[in-house]
N, C-alpha and C positions, 0 to 999 in steps of 0.2 A: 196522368195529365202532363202534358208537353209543356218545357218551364215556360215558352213566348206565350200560352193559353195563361199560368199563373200567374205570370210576370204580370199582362195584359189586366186581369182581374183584378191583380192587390193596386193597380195603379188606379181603375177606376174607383173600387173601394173607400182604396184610401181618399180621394179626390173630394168624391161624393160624399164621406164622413165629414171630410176635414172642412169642407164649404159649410155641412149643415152647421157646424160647431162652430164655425168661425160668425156667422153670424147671430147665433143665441152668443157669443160670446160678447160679442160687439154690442150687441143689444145692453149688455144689464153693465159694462164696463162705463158707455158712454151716456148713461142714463142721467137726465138731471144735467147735461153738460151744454153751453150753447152750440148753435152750431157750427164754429168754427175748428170749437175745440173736439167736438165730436168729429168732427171730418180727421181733423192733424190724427188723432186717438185713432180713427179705425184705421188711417195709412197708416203709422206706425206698427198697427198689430199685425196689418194685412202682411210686410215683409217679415218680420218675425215668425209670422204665424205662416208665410210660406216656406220659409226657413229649415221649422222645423217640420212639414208635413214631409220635405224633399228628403230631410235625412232620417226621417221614418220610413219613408219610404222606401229608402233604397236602403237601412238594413232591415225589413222586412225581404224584399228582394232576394238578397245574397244571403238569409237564413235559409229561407225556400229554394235558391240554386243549389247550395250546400246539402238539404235534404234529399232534393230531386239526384244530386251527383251520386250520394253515398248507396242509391239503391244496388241493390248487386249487379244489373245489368250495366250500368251505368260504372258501377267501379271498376268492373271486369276490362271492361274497355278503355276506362279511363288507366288502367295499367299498364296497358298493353301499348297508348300515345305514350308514357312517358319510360318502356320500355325503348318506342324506337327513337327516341333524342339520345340513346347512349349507341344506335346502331351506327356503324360506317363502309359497309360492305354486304352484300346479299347474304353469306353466310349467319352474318348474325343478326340478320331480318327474319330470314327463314330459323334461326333460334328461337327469335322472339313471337315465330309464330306458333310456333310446336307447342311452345314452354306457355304462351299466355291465350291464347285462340284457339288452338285443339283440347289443351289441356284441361283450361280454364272456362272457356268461353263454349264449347260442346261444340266445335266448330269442322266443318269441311272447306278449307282455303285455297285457290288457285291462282298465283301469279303469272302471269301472258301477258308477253311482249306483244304489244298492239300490232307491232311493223311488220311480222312474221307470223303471229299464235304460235311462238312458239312460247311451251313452258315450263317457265324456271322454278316451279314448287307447285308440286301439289301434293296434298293430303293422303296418308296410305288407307285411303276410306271407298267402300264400295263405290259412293258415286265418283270421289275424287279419280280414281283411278277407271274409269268407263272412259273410251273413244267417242262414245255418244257424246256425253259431257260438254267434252271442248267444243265437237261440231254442235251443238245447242247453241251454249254460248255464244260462238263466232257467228253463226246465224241470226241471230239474237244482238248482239249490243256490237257489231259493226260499224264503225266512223261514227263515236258518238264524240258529243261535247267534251271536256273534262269536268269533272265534278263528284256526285254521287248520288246513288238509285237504290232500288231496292227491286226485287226478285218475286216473282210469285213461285207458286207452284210447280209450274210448268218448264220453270225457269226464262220468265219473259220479262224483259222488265216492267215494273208498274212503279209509280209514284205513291202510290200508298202502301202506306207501313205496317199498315193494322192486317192483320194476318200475312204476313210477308212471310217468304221459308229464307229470305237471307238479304245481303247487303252487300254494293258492286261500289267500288273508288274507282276511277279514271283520272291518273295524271302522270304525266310527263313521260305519255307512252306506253305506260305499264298498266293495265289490269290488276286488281286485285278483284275477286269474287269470293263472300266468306256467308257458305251455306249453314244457316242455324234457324234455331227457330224465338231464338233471344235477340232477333233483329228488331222487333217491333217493341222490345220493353228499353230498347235506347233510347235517351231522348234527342232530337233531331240536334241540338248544339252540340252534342258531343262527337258525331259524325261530322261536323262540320269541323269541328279542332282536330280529329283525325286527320282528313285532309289534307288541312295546313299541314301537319306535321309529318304529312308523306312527302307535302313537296319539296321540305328543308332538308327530309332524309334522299330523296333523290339527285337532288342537288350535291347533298355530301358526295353520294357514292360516286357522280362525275368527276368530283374535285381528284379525288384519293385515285379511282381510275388513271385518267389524265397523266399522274403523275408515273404510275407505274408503267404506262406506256412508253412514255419519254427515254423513263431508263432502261427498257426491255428495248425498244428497239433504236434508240439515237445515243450516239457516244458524244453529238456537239451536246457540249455543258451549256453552249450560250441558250441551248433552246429552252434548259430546266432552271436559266437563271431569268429567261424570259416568263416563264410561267411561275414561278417564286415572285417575279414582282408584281406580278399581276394579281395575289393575292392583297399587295398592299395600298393602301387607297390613292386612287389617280391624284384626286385634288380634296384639300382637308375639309370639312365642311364649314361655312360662316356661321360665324355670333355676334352679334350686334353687343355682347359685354366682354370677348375676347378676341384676341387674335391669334394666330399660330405660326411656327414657321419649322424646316424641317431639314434635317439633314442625311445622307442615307448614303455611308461607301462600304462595298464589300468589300475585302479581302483581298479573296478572291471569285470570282462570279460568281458562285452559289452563296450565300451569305446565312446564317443563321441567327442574324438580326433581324427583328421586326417590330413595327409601330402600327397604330389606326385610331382614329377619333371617330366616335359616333354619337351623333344627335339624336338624342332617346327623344328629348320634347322641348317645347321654347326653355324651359330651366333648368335642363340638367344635359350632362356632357360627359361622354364613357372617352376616359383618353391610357390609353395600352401603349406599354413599351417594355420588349422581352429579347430574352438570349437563349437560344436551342444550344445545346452541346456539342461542338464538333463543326463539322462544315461539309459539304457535299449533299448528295440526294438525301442521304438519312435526316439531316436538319435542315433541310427543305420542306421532306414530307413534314418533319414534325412540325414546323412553323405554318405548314395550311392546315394542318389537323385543328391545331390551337387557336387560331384567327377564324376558322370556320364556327368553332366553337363558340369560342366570343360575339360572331354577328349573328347567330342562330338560338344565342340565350334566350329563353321567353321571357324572362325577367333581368334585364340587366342592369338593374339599380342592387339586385342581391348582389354584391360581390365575392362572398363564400360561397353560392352555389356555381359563382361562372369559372371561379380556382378548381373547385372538387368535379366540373364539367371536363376543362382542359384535362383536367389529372386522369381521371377515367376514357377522355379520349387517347392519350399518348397510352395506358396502359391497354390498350387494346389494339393497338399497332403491334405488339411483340416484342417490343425492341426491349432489350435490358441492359440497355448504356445510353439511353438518350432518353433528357428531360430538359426543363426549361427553366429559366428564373425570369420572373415578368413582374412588370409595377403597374397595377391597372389601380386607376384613380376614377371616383365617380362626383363631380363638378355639380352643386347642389346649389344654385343661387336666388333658391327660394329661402336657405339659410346662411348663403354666404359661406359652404365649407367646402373642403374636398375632402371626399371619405376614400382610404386608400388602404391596400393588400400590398407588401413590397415582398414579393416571396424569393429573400436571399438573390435582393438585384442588391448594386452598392447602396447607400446612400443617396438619396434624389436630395435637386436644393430648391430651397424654398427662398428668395428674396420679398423681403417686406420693409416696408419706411417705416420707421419710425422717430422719436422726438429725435432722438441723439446720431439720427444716421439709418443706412441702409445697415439690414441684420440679414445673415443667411442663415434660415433654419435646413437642417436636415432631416427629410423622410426616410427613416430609418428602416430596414429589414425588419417584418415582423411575422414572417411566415418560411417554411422552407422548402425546399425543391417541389417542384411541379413534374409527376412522372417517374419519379426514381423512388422515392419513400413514401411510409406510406403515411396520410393526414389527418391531425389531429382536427382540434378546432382551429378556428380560423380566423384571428380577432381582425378588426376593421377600425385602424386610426382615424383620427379626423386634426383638420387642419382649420382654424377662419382663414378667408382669401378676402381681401381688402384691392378697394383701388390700386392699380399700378402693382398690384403685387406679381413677381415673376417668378415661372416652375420654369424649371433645366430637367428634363429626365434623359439619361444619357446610360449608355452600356458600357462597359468595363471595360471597350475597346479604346475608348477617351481615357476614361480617371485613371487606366493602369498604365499610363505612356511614360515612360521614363527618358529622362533625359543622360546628358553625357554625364551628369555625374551623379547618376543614380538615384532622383531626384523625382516623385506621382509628380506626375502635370496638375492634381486635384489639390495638391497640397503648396505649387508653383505662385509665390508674391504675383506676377501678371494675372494669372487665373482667378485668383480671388480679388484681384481689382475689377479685370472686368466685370465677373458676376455683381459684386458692388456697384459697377458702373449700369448693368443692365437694366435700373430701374430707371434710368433718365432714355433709356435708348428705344428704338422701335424692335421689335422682336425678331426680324429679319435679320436686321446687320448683329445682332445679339449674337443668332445662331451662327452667322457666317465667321464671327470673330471668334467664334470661340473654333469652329470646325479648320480654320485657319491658323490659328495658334497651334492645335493638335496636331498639324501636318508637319508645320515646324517646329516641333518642339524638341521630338524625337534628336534632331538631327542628323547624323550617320547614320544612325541605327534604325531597321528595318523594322516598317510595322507589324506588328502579331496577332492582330484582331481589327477587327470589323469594326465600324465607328457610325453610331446611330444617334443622332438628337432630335428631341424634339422640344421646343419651346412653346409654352404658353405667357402672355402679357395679358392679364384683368385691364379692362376697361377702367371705365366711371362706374362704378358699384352701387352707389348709393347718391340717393336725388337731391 
């Protein structure tokens, strides 16, 4: 049974139980009562009594998806999606088809370029490997939609699943075709999160592409400083309980700084700020590796999966001198906190008012390299965020600025005034006084690193 047919059922079910009951309920509750108080007595029960039919309802629901997922058909596949959120290149797509769809899944798969037929994997299987095959095919599912179908016998497509010999995806130009006979024990939402997760994997391999171009055949760096920023967000997004403001100087053109804020939903707030090792194309690519990462999490309220996400994409680049240190913080103001990963960034500061004055807390390191070593557990601090309270997350290319007399800017009398002062200020001229200060502070002496801020100001918090 397909989960929308069970889903559909437990909801009438439940509906139809919970109405008969709700009125023998009502009946002998309000019995003997006049009727005013019987009317007040059964509104009362009716919200309660809806209450709890909605959260019976929905875990009933998510028991029965959980069962319908764990089927074998169903796992097989559901492996093999969250095989390719670790892919970034066709090599290790076509790994992951070997290793979880031939292997696993009893599978014959064929990937075709829509714009040509031409194609880039297929199966070392009697039909995979026929000329007939592809001229079927291409006969066959020619200029179609994007989306996903299913196969008869003949290899034509049909829309029903029930005796199906396999399953066709069409996005983003590519074909996949995966001949089985475990097409019809899938249940249709799982083909449907397949999908999704082809198009964020296509997406990657453009990104990663892109970049190797640039370097293989352009020696202007402006062009691979132009596409390095183009990974980071044009304009920050609005919240009506904070504000933001932003600061961002290379180097030199290619920068191995990076920030982004993402609005998961009206109360929470994904805000990332990181340092790639090194500078030039190598911590470039690793900074879209990483941020592609970050906006392609399916859960990005987990915070240790989207660390061990990064960590797993830069270790599949090859590199063995390039990793990252990032402070991703996730803004929860349905509890008022910030839950944060500082993996070996500095210290981030936290301004808060309190009776006796402004206090600056520090977000401390509590995780370590991203890419280079390999990861433990992952703990996840949390912070209360209060009206007016102000975050600074800044890169080492600020707090290590030394002056003429040998002197962290981080540790500089003016610097901890103004962050004291920044609780009274708008967060704009915050960020500028302080990215102005850093410019001067140095004095003679020649900047060494890239200088990245981002500022966060809390609103009115509380009503």
């Amino acid at each position: 049974m397909e989960f929308w047919t069970l889903q559909s059922l437990i909801r009438n079910l439940v509906w139809i139980v919970g109405t008969v009951l709700y009125g023998v309920i009502t009946y002998f509750v309000t019995d003997g009562f006049s009727f005013t108080a019987s009317w007040f007595m059964s509104a009362l029960l009716f919200f309660v009594w809806l209450l709890f039919l909605e959260n019976f309802q929905s875990r009933l629901e998510n028991s029965a998806y959980q069962k319908i997922k764990a089927r074998k058909a169903n796992a097989l596949l559901t492996q093999f999606i969250e095989r390719i959120g670790t892919c970034f290149t066709f090599q290790e797509f076509a790994s992951a088809i070997r290793e979880e769809l031939e292997m696993q899944f009893d599978a014959t798969v064929l990937l075709i370029r829509s714009s040509t037929w031409e194609i880039i994997y297929n199966s070392t299987t009697t039909i995979g490997n026929q000329e007939s095959t592809k001229e079927i095919l291409k006969k066959n599912f020619f200029e179609l939609s994007e989306g996903f179908g299913f196969l008869d016998d003949n290899l034509n497509l049909t829309s029903i699943k029930t005796d199906s010999r396999g399953f066709f995806i069409y996005c983003k130009g590519y074909y996949i075709f995966c001949i089985t006979r475990m097409a019809e024990r899938v249940d249709s939402d799982i083909y449907r999160i397949l999908y999704a997760e082809l198009l964020l994997f296509f997406d990657r391999v453009l990104t990663v592409s892109r970049l190797f171009e640039i370097a293989a055949l352009s020696k202007e760096w402006h062009l691979i400083a132009e596409t390095q920023r183009s990974f980071l967000p044009r304009e920050l997004p609005e919240h009506p309980l904070m504000k933001m403001a932003t600061y961002f100087r290379p180097l030199i053109n290619v920068s191995g700084d990076f920030y982004d804020v993402i609005k998961i939903d009206n109360d929470r707030m994904l805000v990332v700020l990181g340092d790639v090792s090194g500078k030039g194309l190598g911590a470039a690519m690793v900074m879209g590796i990483v941020i592609n990462a970050i906006r392609t999490a399916s859960n990005k309220t987990n915070l240790p999966a989207i660390i061990t996400k990064c960590d797993a994409a830069i270790h599949e680049m090859g590199f063995d001198d390039k990793y990252t240190v990032l402070f991703i913080g996730l803004i929860d103001f349905t509890v008022k906190k910030l839950f944060y990963v500082n993996a070996a960034m500095p210290d981030q500061f936290q301004i808060v008012q309190t009776i006796k004055g402004p206090v600056i807390k520090r977000l401390e390191s509590n995780a370590s390299l991203i890419g280079l070593v390999p990861l433990d557990q992952i703990p996840v601090s949390e912070t209360e965020i209060r009206s007016n309270d102000v975050i600074i997350l800044t890169t080492d290319g600020l707090l290590e600025l030394e002056n003429e007399e040998g002197k962290l800017f981080e540790q500089h009398p003016d610097t901890l005034k103004l962050l004291y002062k920044s609780i009274e200020m708008n967060i704009e001229d915050t960020v500028d006084q302080l990215a102005t200060l850093g410019e001067v502070y140095a004095g003679k002496k020649q900047l060494r690193d890239d200088i990245t801020i981002l500022g966060i100001k809390m609103e009115r918090l509380w009503d």
